[in-house]
C-alpha positions in Angstrom: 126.4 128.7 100.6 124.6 127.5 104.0 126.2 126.1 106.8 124.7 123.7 108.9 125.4 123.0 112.1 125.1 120.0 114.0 125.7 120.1 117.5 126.1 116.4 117.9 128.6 116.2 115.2 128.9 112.8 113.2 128.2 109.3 115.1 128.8 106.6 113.8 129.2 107.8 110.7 126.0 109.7 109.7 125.4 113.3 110.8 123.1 113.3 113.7 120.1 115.8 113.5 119.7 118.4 116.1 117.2 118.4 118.7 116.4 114.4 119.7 117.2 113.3 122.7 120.5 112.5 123.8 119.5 108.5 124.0 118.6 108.5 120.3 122.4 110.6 119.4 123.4 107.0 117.8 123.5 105.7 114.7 121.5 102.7 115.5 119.1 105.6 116.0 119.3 107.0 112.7 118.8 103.5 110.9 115.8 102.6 113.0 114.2 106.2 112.0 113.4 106.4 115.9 113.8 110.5 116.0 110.2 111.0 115.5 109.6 114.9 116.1 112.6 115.8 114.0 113.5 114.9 110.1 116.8 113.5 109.7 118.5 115.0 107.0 116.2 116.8 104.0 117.8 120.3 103.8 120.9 118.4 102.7 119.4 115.8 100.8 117.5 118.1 98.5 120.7 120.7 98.5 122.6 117.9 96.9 119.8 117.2 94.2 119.8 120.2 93.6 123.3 121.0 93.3 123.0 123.8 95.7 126.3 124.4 97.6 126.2 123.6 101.5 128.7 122.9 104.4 127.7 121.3 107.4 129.8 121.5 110.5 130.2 120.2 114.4 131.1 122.3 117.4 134.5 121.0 116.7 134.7 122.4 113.0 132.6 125.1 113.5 134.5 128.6 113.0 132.2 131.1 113.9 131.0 132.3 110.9 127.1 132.8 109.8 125.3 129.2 110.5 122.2 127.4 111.7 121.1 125.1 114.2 118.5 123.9 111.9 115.8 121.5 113.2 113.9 120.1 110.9 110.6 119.9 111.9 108.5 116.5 111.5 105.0 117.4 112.4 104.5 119.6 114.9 102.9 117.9 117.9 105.7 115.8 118.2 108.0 118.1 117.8 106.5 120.7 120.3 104.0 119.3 122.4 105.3 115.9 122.9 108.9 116.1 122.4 109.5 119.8 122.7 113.1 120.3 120.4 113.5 123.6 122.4 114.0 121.2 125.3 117.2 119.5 123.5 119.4 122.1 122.6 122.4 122.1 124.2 124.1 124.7 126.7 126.7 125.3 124.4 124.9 125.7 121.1 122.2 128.0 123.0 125.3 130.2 124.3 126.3 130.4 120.4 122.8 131.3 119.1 122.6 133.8 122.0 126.0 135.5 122.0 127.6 134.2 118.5 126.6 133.9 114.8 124.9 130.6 114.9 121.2 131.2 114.3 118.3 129.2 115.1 116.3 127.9 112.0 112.8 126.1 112.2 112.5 124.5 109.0 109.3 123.7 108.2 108.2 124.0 104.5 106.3 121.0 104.3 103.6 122.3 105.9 101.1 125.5 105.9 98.2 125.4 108.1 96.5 128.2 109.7 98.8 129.9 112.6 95.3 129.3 114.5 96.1 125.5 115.0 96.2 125.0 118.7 99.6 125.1 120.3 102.0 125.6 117.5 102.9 129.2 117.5 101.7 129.4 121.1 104.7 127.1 122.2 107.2 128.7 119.5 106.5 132.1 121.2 106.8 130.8 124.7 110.0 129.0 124.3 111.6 132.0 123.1 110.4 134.4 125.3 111.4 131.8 127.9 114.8 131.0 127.1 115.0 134.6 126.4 116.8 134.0 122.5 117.5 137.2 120.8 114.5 137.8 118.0 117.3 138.6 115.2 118.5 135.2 115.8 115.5 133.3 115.0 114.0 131.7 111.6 110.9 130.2 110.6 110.7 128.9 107.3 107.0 127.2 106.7 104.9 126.2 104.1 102.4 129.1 104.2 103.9 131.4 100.7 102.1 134.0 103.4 103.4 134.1 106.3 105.1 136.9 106.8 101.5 139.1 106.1 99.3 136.2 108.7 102.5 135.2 111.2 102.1 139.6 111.6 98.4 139.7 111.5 98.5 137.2 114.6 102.1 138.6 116.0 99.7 142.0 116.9 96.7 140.0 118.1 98.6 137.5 120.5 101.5 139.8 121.2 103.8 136.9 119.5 107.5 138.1 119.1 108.7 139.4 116.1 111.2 136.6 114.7 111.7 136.2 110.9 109.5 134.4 108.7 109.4 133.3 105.4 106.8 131.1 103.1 107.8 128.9 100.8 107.2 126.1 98.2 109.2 123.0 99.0 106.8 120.5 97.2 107.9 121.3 93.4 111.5 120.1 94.6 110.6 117.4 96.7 108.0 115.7 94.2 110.2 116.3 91.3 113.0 114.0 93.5 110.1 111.7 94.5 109.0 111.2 90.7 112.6 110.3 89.7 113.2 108.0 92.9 110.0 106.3 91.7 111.0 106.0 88.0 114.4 104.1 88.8 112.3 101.3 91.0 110.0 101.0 87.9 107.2 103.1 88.6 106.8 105.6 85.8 104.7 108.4 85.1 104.0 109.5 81.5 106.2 109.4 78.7 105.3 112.2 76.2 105.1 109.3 73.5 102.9 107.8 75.3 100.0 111.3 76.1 100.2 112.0 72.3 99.4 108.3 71.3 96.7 108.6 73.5 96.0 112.0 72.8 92.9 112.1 70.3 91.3 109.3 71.8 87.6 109.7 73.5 88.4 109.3 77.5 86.0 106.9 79.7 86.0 109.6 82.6 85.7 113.0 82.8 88.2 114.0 85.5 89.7 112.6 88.7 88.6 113.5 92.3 91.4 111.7 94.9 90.8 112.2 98.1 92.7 110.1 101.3 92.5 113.0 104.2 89.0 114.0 105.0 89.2 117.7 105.5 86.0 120.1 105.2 86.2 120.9 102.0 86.3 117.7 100.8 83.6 116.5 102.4 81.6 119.2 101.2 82.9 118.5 97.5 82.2 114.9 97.7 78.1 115.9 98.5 78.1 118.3 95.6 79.5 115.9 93.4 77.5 113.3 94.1 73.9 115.4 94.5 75.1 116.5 90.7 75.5 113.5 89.7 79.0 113.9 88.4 81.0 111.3 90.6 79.8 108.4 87.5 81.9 110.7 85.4 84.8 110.9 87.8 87.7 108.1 89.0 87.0 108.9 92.9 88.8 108.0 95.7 87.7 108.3 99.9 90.2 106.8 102.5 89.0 108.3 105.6 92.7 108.5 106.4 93.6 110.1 109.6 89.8 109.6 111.0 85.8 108.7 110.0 84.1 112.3 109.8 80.9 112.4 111.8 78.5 113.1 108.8 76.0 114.3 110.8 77.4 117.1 111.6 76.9 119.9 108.5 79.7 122.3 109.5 81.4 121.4 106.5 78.7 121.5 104.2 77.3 124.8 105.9 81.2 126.6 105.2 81.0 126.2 101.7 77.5 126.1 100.5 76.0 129.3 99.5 72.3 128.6 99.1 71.5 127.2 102.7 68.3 125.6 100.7 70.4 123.0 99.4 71.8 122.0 102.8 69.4 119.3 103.5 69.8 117.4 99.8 73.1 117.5 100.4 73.6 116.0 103.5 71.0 113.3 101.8 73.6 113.2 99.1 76.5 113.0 101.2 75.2 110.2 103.3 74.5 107.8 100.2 78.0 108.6 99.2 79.3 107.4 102.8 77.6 103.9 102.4 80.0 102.8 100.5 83.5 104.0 101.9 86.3 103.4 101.5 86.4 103.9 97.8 89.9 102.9 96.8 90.7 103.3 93.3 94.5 102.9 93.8 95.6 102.1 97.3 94.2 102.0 101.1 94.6 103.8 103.9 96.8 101.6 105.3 98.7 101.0 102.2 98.9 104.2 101.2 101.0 105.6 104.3 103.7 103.0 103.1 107.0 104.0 101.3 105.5 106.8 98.6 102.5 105.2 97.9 100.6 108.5 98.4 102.9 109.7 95.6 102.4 106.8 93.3 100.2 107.8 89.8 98.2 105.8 88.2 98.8 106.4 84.4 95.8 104.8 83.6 93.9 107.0 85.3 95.3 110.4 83.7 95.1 108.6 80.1 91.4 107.9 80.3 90.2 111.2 81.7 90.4 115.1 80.8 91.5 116.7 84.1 92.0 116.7 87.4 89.9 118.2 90.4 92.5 118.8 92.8 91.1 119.7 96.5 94.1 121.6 98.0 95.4 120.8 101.7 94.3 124.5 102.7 91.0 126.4 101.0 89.3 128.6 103.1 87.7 132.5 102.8 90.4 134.5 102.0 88.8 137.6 103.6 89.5 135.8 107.3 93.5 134.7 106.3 94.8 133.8 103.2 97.1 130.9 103.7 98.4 129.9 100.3 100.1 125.9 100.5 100.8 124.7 97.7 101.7 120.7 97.8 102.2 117.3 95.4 99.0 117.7 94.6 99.0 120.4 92.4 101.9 119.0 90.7 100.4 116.0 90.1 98.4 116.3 87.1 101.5 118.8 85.6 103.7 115.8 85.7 101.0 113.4 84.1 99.9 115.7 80.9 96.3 116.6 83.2 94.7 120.2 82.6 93.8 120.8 86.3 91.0 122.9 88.6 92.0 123.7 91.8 89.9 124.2 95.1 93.0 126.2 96.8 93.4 129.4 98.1 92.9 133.1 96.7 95.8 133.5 93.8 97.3 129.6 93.7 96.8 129.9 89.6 98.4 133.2 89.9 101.6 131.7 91.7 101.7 129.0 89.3 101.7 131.5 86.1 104.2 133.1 88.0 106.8 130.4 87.7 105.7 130.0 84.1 102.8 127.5 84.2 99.8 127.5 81.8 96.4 127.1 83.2 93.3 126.6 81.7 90.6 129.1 80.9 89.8 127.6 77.7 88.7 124.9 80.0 87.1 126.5 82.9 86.2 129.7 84.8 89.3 130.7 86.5 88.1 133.8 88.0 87.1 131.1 90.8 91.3 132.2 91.9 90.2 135.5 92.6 87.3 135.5 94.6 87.8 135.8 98.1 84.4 134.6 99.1 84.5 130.9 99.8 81.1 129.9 98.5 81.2 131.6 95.6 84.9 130.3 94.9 83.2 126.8 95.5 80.2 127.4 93.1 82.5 128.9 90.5 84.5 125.4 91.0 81.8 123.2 90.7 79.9 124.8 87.8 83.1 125.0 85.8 83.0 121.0 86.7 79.5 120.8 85.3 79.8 122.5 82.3 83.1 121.3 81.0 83.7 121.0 77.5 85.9 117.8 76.5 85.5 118.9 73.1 87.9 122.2 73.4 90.1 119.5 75.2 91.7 118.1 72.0 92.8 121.2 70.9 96.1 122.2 69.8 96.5 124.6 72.2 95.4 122.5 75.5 98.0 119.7 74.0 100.6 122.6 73.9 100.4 123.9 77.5 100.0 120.4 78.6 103.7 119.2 77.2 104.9 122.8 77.9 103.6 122.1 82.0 105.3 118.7 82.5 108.7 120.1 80.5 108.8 122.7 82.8 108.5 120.9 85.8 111.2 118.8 85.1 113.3 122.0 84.1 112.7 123.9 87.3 113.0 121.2 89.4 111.7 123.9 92.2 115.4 125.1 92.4 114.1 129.0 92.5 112.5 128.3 95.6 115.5 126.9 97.5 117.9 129.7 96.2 115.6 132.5 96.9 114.9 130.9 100.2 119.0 130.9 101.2 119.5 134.5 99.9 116.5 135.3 102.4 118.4 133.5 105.1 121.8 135.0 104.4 120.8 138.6 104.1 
């Protein structure tokens, strides 16, 4: 069992997360959502869906046994640049973490960017050293299912401290509790009844290519798509959320294209596909940052088509760092009956056979998962793409691992993860 610990106790009757501010420590606080650099209570919330035994405490209950001053991490500007949560932990919890058995956990699963993003490890390493906490006592817990080989890779190159670190998948949890939040205010995802009424039938679109964020790789996708001409085939979506990319610059098209040749056709290709932006086949980007909209499925979509192309949050050569993320994304087309292809990182179909998924090299060329080369993982990718066969699609087999995929999910509910996760943390 974990203990929490709270250092601000209960107000008002809600637990008050660590690390805000002592002028948002009030409920009023908590119902406005006005913490911003710090979640308010998801280890809890996902211990209880999960059935998973926890205690949380105060300094008034607390009886010195194994615990942690958990702060759960919102996104990390806010919570280290602009708000730094180092900054609000009390003199009394930091003599506990220092001299007691209170430990310090970062909690950050729901992320798993490279350690080279400006400012985030950097601060980490300085606050510690600065407030001189002992190594033993710290915890990072982040998204990256790598971390421990890249958080030591950079540990030697920027003389970082050694603290404890540990990857892991929070998304199969959290999407499974988003899928069943969604189904009980009427949006629903695919009823098995439903796929194998629909199963035999010929599909309008090939495959579905989403895209709201507009990181490198998809931009790159999106002018190799559409210099193949296989966006007519696809149900396509381009938000620009976040920011407009400057398509003149080819950086992105330059990281992931392996014949430079092509570079100029497809920055001609990539600017007749921004003409037309946004393409919104579902929601925009304002509505989409609303609620769970991000979350929402479209059953339509999965119904009329044979996969998905899913363009992970992180895919970059693995021969520089491997950082392996895995997020909703990749569970989306599991929980909707979709065979999937997967621009992710270096061994992302091996993790998923590892918890008992079935892929699909009936469908496609999955030695893409093993190449460490970028390009070629991309060329693999988008040939595979090309040359798909819908016709091996409506086989028994592909039906098979399709209702065995989605059963699964719903099975595992991503409780390994969790469990593994506090064993790691209670050693």
């Amino acid at each position: 069992m974990i203990t929490l610990y709270h250092q601000s106790g209960i107000v008002g009757g809600k637990w008050i997360p660590n690390s805000v501010p002592h002028n948002y420590r009030d409920s009023n606080s908590y119902n406005d959502g006005n913490y911003k650099s710090v979640k308010t209570k998801f280890i809890s919330e996902i211990c209880e869906y999960l059935d998973l035994p926890f205690e949380q405490v105060s300094p008034e209950t607390y009886k010195n046994n194994i615990a942690y001053y958990h702060i759960e991490i919102d996104w990390i500007d806010q919570a280290f640049v602009y708000r730094n949560v180092f900054e609000h932990i009390d003199d009394r919890t930091m003599e506990l973490i220092k001299k007691g058995n209170l430990r310090l956990l970062l909690w950050f699963p729901n992320e798993g960017f490279s350690l080279q993003m400006p400012r985030f490890i950097d601060i980490i390493d300085f606050c510690i050293k600065d407030l001189e906490i002992p190594l033993d006592k710290v915890y990072l817990v982040f998204g990256d299912l790598n971390i421990k080989n890249n958080y030591k890779l950079y540990a030697k190159q920027k003389g970082y401290v050694d603290i404890n670190v540990y990857g892991m998948d929070s998304f199969e949890s959290t999407y499974c509790k988003e899928i069943e939040m969604l189904e009980s205010a009427g949006s629903y995802c695919i009823s098995q009844d439903e796929f194998l009424h629909h199963w035999k039938r010929p599909r309008e679109k090939s495959f579905i290519f989403k895209n709201a964020n507009p990181r490198e790789q998809r931009i790159y996708f999106a002018a190799e798509l559409k210099n193949r001409n296989l966006l007519d085939t696809a149900y396509y979506s381009w938000l620009n959320r976040y920011f407009i990319p400057d398509i003149e610059n080819t950086s992105s098209l330059e990281k992931y294209c392996a014949d430079k040749s092509k570079l100029p056709q497809l920055q001609k290709s990539l600017k007749e596909f921004f003409k037309n932006v946004p393409y919104i086949i579902d929601f925009n980007g304002h509505e989409i940052e609303q609620d769970l909209n991000q979350r929402i499925l479209v059953n339509y979509h999965f119904l009329n088509s044979y996969f998905s192309f899913v363009t992970e949050t992180t895919y970059e050569d693995s021969r520089e760092e491997d950082v392996l993320f895995i997020t909703e994304k990749t569970y989306q087309p599991i929980v909707n009956y979709h065979p999937f292809i997967i621009a992710s990182q270096v061994d992302t179909l091996t993790y998923l056979k590892g918890n008992g998924y079935a892929t699909f090299p009936e469908l496609f060329d999955e030695s893409y998962d093993n190449e460490l080369d970028v390009k070629k993982r991309s060329d693999i990718i988008l040939n595979s793409i090309q040359n798909f066969n819908k016709d091996i699609y409506f086989s028994d087999i592909i039906k098979d691992k399709l209702i065995h995929n989605r059963n699964l999910f719903f099975e595992r509910k991503g409780k390994d993860s969790w469990i593994k996760c506090f064993k790691w943390l209670e050693r």
